[in-house]
TIGUTOR-308494 format. One line per field, with one value per residue (C-alpha): chain; x, y, z; residue number from 1. Coordinates in nm, 3 decimals, padded with zeros to 5 digits. Example, Ala and Ser with C-alpha at 12.3 -4.5 7.8 and 13.67 -1.06 7.14 Angstrom:
# TIGUTOR-308494
cadena A:A
c1 01.230:01.367
c2 -00.450:-00.106
c3 00.780:00.714
num 1:2
END
This chain:
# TIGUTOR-308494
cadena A:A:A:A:A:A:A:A:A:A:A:A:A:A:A:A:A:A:A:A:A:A:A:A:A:A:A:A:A:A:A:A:A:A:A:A:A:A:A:A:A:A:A:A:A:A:A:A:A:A:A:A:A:A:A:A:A:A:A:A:A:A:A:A:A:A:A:A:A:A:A:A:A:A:A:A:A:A:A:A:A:A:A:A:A:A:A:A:A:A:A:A:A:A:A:A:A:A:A:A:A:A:A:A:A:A:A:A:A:A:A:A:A:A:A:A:A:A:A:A:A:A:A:A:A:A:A:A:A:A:A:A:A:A:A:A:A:A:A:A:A:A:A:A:A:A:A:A:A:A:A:A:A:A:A:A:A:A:A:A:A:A:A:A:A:A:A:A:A:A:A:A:A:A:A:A:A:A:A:A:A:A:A:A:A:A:A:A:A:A:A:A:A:A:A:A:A:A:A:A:A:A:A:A:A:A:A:A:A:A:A:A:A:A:A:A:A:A:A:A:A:A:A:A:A:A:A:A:A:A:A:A:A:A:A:A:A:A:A:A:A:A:A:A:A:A:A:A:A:A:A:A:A:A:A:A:A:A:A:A:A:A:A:A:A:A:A:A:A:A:A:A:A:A:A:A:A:A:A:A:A:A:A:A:A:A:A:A:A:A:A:A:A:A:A:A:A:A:A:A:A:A:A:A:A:A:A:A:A:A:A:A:A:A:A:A:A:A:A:A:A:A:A:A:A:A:A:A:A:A:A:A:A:A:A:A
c1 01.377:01.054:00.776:00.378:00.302:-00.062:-00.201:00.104:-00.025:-00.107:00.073:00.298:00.274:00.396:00.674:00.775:00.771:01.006:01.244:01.273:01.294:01.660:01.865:01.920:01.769:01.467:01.474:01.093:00.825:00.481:00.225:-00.168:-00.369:-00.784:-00.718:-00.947:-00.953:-00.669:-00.464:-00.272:-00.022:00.154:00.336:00.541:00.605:00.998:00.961:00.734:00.966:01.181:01.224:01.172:00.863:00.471:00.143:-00.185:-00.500:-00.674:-00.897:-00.754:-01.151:-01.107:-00.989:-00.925:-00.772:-00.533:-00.446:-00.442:-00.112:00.006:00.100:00.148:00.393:00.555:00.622:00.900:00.679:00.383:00.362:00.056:-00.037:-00.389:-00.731:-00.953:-00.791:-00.957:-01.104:-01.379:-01.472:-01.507:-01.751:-01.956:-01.942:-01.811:-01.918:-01.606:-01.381:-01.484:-01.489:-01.107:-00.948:-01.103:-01.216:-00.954:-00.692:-00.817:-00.888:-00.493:-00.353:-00.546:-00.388:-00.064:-00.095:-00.193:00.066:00.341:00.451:00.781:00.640:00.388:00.400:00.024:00.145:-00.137:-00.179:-00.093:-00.491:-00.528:-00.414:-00.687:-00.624:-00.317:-00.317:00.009:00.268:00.231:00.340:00.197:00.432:00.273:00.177:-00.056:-00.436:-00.621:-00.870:-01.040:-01.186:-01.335:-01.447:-01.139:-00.927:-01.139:-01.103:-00.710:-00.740:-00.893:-00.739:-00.390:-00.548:-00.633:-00.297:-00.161:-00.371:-00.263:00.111:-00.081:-00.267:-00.040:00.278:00.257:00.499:00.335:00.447:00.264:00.377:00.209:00.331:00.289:00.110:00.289:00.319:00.560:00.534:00.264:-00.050:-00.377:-00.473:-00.741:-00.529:-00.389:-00.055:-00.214:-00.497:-00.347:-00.047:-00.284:-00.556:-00.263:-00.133:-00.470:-00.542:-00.843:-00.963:-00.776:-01.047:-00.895:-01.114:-01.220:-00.960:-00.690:-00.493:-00.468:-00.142:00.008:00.324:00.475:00.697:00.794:00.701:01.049:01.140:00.829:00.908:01.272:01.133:00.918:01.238:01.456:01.152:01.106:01.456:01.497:01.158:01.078:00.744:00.476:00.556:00.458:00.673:00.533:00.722:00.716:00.898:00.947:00.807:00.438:00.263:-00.077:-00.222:-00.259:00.142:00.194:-00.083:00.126:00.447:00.229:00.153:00.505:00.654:00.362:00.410:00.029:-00.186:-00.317:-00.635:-00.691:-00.731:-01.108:-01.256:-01.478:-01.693:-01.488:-01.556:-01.736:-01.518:-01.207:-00.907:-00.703:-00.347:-00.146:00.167:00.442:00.755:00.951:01.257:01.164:01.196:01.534:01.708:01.571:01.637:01.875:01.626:01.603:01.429:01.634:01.428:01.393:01.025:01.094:01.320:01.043:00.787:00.992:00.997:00.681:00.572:00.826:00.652:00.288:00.396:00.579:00.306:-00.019:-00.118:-00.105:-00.297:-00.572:-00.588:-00.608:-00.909:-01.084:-01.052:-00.799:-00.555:-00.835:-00.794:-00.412:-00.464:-00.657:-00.482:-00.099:-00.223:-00.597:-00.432:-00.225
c2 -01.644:-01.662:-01.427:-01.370:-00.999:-00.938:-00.574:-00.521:-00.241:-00.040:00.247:-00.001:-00.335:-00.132:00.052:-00.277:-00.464:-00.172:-00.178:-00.578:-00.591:-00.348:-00.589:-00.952:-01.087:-01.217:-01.448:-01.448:-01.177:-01.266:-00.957:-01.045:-00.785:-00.724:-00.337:-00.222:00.213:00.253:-00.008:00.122:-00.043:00.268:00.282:-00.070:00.070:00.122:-00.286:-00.441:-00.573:-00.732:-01.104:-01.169:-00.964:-01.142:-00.982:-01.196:-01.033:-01.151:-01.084:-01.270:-01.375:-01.651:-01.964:-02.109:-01.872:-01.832:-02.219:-02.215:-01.938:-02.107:-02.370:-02.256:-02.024:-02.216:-01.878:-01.946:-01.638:-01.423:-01.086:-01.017:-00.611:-00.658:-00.475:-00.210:00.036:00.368:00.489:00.699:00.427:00.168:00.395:00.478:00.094:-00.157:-00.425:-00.453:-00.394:-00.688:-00.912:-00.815:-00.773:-01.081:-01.299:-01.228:-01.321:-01.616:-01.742:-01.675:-01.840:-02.158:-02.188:-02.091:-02.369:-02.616:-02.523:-02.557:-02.180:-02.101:-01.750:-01.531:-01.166:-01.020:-00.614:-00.445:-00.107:00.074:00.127:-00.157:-00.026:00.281:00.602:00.623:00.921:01.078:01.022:00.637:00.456:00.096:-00.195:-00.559:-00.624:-00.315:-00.383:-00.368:-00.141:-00.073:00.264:00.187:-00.072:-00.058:-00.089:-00.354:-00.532:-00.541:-00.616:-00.958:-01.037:-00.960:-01.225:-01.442:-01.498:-01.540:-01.815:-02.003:-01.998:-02.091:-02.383:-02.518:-02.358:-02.194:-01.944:-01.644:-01.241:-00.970:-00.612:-00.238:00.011:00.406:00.663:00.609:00.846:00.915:00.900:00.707:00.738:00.738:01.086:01.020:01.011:01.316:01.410:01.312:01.477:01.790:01.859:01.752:02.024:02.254:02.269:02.340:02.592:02.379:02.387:02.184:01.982:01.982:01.730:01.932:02.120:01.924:01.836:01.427:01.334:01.085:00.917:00.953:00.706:00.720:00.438:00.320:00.280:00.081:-00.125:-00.191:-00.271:-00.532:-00.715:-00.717:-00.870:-01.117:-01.242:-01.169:-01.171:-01.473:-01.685:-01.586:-01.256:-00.896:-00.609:-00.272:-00.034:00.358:00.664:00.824:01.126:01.211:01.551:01.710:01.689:02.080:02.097:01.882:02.109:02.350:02.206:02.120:02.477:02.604:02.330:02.414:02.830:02.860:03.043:02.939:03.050:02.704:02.551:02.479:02.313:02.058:01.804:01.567:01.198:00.951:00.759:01.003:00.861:01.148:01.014:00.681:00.611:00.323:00.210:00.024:-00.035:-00.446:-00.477:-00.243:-00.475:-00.810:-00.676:-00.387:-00.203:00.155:00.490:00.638:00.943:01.248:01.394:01.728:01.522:01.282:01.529:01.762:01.407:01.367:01.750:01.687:01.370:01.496:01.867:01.666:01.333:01.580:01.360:01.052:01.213:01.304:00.961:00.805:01.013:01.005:00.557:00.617:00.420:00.083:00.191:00.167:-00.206:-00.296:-00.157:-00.273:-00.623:-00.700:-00.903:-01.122
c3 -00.605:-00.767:-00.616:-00.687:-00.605:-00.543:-00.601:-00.853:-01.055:-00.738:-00.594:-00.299:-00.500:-00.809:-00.643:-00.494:-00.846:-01.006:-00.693:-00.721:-01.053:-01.015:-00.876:-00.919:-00.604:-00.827:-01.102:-01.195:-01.075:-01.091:-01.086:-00.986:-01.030:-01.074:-01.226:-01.050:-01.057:-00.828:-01.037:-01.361:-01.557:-01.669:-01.303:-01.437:-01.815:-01.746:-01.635:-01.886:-02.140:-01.868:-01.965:-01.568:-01.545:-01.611:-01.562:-01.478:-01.442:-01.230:-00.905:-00.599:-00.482:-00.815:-00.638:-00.951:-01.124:-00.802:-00.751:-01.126:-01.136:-00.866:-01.041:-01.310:-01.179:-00.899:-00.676:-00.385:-00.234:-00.228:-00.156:-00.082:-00.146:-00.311:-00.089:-00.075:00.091:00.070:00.458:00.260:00.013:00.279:00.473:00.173:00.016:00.307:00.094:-00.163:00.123:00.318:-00.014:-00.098:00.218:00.382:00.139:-00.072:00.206:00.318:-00.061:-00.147:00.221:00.091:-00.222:-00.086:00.168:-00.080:-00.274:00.016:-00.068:00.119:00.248:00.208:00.335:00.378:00.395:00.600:00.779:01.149:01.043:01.267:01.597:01.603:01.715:01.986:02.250:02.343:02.448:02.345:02.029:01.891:01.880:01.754:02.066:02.120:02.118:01.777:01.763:01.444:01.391:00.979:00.764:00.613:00.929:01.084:00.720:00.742:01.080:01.021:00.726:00.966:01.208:00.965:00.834:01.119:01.235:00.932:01.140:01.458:01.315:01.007:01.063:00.724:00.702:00.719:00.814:00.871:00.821:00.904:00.773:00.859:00.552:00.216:-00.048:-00.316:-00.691:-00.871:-00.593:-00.693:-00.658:-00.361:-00.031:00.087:-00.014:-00.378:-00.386:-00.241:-00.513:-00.778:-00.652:-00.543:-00.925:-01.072:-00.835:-00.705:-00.334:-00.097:00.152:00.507:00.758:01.044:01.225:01.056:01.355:01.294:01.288:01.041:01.009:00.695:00.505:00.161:-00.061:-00.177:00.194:00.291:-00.030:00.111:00.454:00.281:00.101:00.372:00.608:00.304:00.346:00.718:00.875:01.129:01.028:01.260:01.366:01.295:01.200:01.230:00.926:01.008:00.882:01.214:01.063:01.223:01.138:01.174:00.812:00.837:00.842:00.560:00.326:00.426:00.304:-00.034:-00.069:-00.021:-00.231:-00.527:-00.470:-00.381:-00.142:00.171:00.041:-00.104:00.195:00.249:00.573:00.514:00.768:00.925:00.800:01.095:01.294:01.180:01.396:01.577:01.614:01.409:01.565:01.588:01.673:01.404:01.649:01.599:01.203:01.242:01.476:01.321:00.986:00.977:00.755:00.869:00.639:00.430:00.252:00.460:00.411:00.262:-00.003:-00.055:-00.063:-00.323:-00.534:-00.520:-00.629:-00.890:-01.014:-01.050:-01.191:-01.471:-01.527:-01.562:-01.833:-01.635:-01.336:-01.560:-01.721:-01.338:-01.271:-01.540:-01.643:-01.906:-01.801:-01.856:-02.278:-02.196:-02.049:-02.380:-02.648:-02.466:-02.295:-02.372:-02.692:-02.429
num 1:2:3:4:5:6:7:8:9:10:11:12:13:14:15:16:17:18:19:20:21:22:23:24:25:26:27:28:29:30:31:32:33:34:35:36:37:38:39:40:41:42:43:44:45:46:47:48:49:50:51:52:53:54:55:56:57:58:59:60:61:62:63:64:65:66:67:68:69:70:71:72:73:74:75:76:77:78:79:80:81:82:83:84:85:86:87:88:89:90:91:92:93:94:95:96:97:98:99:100:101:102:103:104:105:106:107:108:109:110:111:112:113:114:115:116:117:118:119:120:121:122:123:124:125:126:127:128:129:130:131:132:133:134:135:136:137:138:139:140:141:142:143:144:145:146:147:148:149:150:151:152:153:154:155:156:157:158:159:160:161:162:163:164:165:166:167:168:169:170:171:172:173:174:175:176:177:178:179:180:181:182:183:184:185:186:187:188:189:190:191:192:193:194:195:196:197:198:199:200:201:202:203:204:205:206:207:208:209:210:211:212:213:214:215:216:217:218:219:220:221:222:223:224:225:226:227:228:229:230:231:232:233:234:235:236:237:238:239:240:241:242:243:244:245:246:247:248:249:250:251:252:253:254:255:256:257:258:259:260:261:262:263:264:265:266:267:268:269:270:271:272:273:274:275:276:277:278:279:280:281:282:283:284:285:286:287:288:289:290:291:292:293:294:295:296:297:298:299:300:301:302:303:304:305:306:307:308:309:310:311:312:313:314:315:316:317:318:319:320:321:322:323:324:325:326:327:328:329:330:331:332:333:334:335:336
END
């Protein structure tokens, strides 16, 4: 099989490309990417002399530049990662967000369309579903209820998709998945953001009173939830992907802090960000008995990992934050 990954160089799409790229299932793999800050070519190094493996840059707004690797390309599928899709950047700048997520959507379902694409997989977030008292869980049929620009972004980019199903039987899935993390994140969300400030002794900025509750899934999971949907998943549905691991964002700073042998004197309170959803939960019991997928990293394991990963890549962490990684594009692929 022959696939087009959107978002490629980012934290999922990357993980994704690395994990496909290990077995045999794919002949050709296609990654789109804009680079924008968040996207970094060093996380697809160990992959980038595979003969199977192509890079295009390329932002997924450029309808001709799409149609144009399209068929160039011929891609049996398209996984579609590519957005905006940090809460605090979409609150400060909603503009991008809505350009990417929906624009961007709806410009790649065309193409696909046109180009009779056997199936495209538009990943998106439990974002969608809003904040979720106890003791209830989301499954794809729960309400969506948008709490940020990002959220309501995915949201109608989700709906969007679908309705290419609905109204030309393309065949489409949609997946939402729980909080990833794991090696390789951009060092803004919050398991990040806390082992990189954790190991340099830096302040670690809890929202509020730090009692939202996440569920956490590590990426390689999500990533394996996302092939066997690809190869298993029914055109038109939903599958919601979680790691059946939800904890107050206090707790896991906690584990951070134990894991990194620092104080809980690093912890710093901070004002809670508008709109600041209390609870995500789900139920993936529908992708496990259509698919057979189920988690396989326990969180301490995957949060050990991921210490492990950013004590021992300092140099790439400081390259991520400070643009580096764009004089890595030019001087290894700006030639190409």
């Amino acid at each position: 099989m022959r696939i087009l990954v959107t978002g490629g160089a980012g934290f999922i799409g990357s993980a994704f490309i690395r994990l496909a790229l290990k077995g045999n299932a794919f002949s050709r793999v296609i990654n789109y990417d804009k680079l924008t800050y968040a996207g970094n070519l060093e996380n697809l190094a160990e992959v980038d002399k595979d003969p199977r493996y192509a890079f295009v840059r390329g932002d997924i707004c450029d309808k001709v530049l799409v149609e144009n690797t399209l068929a160039a390309e011929s891609p049996d599928a398209i996984i579609h990662f590519a957005a905006e899709s940090h809460v605090d950047r979409s609150i400060l700048s909603p503009e991008p967000v809505v350009e990417t997520n929906v624009k961007g959507t709806f410009t790649l379902l065309e193409a696909a369309r046109r180009a009779k694409i056997g199936r495209f997989v538009h990943v998106s977030t439990d974002e969608v579903y809003g904040s979720i008292d106890e003791p209830h869980d989301a499954d794809e049929t729960y309400p969506l209820k948008p709490s940020s620009p990002y959220s309501a972004s995915k949201a109608g980019s989700d709906l969007l998709a679908l309705s290419y199903f609905t109204t030309f039987k393309m065949p489409v899935v949609v997946t939402r998945a729980s909080n990833n993390y794991g090696p390789y994140q951009f060092p803004e969300k919050l398991i990040p953001l806390m082992i990189s400030n954790a190991l340099e002794d830096k302040p670690l900025p809890i929202y509020g009173d730090g009692m939202q509750i996440r569920d956490w899934l590590f990426v390689d999971d999500h990533c394996r939830a996302i092939a066997s949907v690809l190869e298993k998943g029914r055109a038109g549905e939903v599958y919601n992907i979680g790691g059946s691991m939800a904890l107050p964002n206090v707790e896991v700073v906690h584990k951070i802090l134990a894991a990194t042998n620092k104080p809980a004197s690093l912890m710093k309170t901070v004002t809670d960000r508008p709109g600041h959803d209390r609870r995500y939960a789900l139920t993936s019991e529908k992708v496990e008995r259509e698919t057979g997928w189920k988690p396989q990293m326990e969180f301490e394991a995957g949060l050990a990992e991921t210490v492990a990963f950013y004590k021992n890549n300092r140099g790439w962490v400081e390259r991520v934050r400070s643009g580096e990684y764009q004089k890595f594009y030019d001087q290894n692929y700006g030639a190409r």
